[in-house]
C-alpha positions in Angstrom: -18.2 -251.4 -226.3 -18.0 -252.1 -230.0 -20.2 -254.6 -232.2 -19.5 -256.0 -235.9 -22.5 -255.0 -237.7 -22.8 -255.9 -241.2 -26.3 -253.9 -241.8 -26.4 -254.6 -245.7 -26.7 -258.0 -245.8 -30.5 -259.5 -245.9 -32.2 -261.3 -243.2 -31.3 -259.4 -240.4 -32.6 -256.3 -238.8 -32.4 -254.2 -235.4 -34.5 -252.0 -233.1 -34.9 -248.6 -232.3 -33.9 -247.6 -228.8 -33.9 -244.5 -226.9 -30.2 -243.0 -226.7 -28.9 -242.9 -223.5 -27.6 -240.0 -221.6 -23.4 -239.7 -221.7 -22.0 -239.1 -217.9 -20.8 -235.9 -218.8 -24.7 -234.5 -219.1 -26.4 -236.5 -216.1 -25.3 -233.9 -213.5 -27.2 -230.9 -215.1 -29.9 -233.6 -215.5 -30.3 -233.8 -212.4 -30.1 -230.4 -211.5 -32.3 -229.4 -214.5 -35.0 -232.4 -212.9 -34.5 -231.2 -209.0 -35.8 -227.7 -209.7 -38.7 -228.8 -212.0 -39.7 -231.2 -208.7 -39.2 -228.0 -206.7 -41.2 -225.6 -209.0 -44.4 -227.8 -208.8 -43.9 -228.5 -205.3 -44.0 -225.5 -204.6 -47.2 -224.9 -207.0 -45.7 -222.8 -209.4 -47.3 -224.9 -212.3 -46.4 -222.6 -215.2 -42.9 -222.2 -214.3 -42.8 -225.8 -213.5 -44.0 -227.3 -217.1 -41.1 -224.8 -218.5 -38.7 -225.6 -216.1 -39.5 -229.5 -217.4 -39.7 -228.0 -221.3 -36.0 -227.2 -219.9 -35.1 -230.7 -218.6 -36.4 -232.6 -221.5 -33.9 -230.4 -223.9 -31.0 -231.1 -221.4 -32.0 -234.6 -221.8 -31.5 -234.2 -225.5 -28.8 -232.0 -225.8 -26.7 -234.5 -224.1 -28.1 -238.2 -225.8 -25.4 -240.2 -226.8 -26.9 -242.4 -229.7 -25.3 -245.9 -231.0 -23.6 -244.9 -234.4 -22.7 -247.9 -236.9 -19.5 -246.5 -238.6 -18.0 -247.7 -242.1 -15.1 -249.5 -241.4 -13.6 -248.9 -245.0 -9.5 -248.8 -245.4 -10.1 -245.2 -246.8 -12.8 -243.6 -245.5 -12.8 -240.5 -243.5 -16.0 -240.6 -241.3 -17.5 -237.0 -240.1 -16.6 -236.0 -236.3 -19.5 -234.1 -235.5 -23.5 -234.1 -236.5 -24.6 -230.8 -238.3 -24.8 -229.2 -241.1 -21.5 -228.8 -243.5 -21.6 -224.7 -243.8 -18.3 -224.2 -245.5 -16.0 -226.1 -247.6 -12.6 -223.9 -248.4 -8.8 -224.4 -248.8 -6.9 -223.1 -246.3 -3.5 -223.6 -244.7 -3.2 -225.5 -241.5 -3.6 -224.0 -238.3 -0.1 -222.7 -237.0 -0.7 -225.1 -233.8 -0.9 -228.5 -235.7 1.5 -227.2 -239.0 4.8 -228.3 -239.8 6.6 -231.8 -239.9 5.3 -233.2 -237.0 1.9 -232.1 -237.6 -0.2 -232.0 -241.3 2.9 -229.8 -243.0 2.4 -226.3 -244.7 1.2 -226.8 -248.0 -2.8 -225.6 -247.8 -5.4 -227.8 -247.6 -9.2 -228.6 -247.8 -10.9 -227.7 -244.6 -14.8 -229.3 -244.5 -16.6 -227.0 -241.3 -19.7 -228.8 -240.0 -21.8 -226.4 -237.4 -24.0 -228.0 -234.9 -26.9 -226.6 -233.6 -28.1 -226.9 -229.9 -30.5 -229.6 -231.0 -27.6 -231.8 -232.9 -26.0 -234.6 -230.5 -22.8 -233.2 -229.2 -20.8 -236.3 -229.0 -18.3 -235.6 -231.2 -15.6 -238.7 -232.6 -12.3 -239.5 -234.4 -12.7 -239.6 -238.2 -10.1 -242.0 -238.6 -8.4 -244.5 -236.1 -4.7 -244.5 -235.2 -2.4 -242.8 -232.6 -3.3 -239.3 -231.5 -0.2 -237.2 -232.3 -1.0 -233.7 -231.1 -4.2 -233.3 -228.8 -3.3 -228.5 -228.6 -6.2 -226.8 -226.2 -6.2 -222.8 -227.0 -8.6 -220.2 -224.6 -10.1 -217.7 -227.0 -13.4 -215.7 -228.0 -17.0 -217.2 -228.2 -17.9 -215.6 -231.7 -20.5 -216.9 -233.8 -19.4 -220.5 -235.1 -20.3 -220.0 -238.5 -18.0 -217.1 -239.0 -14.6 -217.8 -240.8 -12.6 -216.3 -238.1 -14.2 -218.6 -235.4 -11.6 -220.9 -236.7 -8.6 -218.9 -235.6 -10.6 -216.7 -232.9 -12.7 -218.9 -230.6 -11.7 -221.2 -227.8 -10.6 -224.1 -229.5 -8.6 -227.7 -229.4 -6.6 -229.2 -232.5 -6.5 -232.9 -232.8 -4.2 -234.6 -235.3 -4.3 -238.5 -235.8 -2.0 -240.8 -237.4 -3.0 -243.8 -239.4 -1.1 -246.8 -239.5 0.0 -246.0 -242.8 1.5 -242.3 -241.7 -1.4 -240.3 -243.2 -2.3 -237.6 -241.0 -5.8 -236.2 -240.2 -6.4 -233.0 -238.8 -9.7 -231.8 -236.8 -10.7 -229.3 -234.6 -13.3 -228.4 -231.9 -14.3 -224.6 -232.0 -16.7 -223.0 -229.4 -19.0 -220.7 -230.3 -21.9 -218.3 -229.6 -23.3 -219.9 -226.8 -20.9 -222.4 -226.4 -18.3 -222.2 -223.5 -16.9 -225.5 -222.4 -15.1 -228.0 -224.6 -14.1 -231.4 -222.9 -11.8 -234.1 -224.3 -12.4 -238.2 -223.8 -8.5 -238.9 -224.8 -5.0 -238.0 -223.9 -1.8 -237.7 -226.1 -0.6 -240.9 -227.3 -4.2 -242.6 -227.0 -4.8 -245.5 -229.9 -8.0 -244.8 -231.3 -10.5 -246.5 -233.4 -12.7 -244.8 -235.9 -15.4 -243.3 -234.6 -14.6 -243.5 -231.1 -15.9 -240.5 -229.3 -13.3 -238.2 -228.2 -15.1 -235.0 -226.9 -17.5 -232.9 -226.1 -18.8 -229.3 -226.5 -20.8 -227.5 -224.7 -23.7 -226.2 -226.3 -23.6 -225.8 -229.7 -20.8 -225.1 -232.0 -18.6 -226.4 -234.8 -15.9 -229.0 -235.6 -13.1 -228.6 -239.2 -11.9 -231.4 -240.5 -8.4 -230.9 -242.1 -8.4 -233.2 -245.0 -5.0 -234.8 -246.7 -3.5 -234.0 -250.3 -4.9 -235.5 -252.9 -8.8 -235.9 -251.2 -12.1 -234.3 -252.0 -14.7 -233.9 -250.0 -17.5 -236.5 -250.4 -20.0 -234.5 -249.2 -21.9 -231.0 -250.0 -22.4 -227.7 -248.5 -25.8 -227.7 -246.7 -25.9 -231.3 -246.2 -26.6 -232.7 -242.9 -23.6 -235.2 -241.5 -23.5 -237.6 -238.4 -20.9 -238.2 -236.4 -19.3 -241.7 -236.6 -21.3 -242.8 -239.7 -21.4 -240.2 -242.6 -18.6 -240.6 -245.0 -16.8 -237.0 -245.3 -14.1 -238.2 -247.6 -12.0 -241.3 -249.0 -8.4 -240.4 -248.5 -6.7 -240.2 -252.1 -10.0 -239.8 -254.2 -10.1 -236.6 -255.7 -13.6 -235.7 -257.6 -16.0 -232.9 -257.8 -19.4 -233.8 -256.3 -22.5 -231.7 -257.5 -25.9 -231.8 -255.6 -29.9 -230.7 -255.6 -31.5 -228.8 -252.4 -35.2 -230.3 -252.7 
């Protein structure tokens, strides 16, 4: 369910809250929480507390946090929370090239790796009609490494603005890895920021942005999914930054 939220304006404010737990996770919850119980019925104390270590990081791995995301005519909003490892331009992926997909001509591709600890939820950067939703099997190599993107398990999603611009993105397993699980179907309408997937556990996600764009953000910076602005479709501009 969705919420207007203008959070600049004064006067207002909002609480913290605990994320909840997406359906997807409560089952190994469970299981992770029904053989902590057993463990310390059973007296086994030490394996017990790490057996609960275990169910707590479950817990987390799976949250599903509230995101307030920039509703902007021409923003392109990160799919995935992590940290941006590789910015590079590159041709489209043979499965989503072409007419009916983002064309030949090469591209910026912006690679955001999450880490076991980042929320997995990952969501549309743009809203409009999902035109190719293309599931591949593959390796589980490290997600860092540049050939993840055309070696690992993987699933290309390309969505259509009203307008006819085109944005590409793309879940890739990796190292550990080994499920990925989509929320839509071909042909869904989708709003920006809607979740759309999930992977399991840990990974990475491209974004495949359109001619003309620059990426608005900066290798090693940290991006959340459904909030952090990647890119404003059409501005082009070099961005320069300080670790500290």
């Amino acid at each position: 369910m969705s919420t207007t939220i203008s959070s600049n304006r004064p006067g207002g404010g909002i609480k913290w809250r605990w994320p909840s737990v997406h359906p997807e996770g409560r089952k190994f919850l469970l299981i992770a929480g029904v053989i902590t119980l057993c463990f310390w019925l059973l007296g086994w104390e030490i394996v017990g507390w790490i057996a609960f270590g275990i169910t707590i990081w479950v817990a987390a791995f799976f949250r599903d946090p509230v995101r307030v995301t920039p509703t902007g005519s021409d923003v392109i909003i990160a799919p995935a929370d992590g940290l941006v490892t590789q910015i590079a331009e590159v041709a489209p992926p043979p499965e989503i090239a072409g007419p009916d997909g983002l064309n030949d001509a090469t591209m910026l591709r912006v690679s955001i790796f999450m880490s076991v600890f980042d929320v997995h939820i990952n969501r549309t950067p743009v809203a409009g009609t999902l035109k190719k939703l293309v599931y591949l099997p593959g390796k589980f190599l490290n997600a860092d490494l540049d050939k993840a993107s055309e070696e690992n398990e993987r699933q290309h999603f390309v969505v259509e603005r009203a307008d006819g611009v085109r944005i590409g993105f793309t879940q890739i397993a990796g190292l550990v890895a080994r499920r990925i699980l989509p929320f839509v179907s071909m042909g869904a309408e989708l709003a920006t920021g809607q979740r759309v997937g999930l992977i399991r556990f840990g990974s990475r996600v491209d974004v495949y942005l359109p001619t003309g764009t620059s990426p608005q953000v900066l290798l090693g910076q940290r991006t959340l999914a459904g909030e952090t602005i990647v890119a404003r479709i059409g501005k082009s501009e070099t961005l320069d930054g300080v670790g500290q």
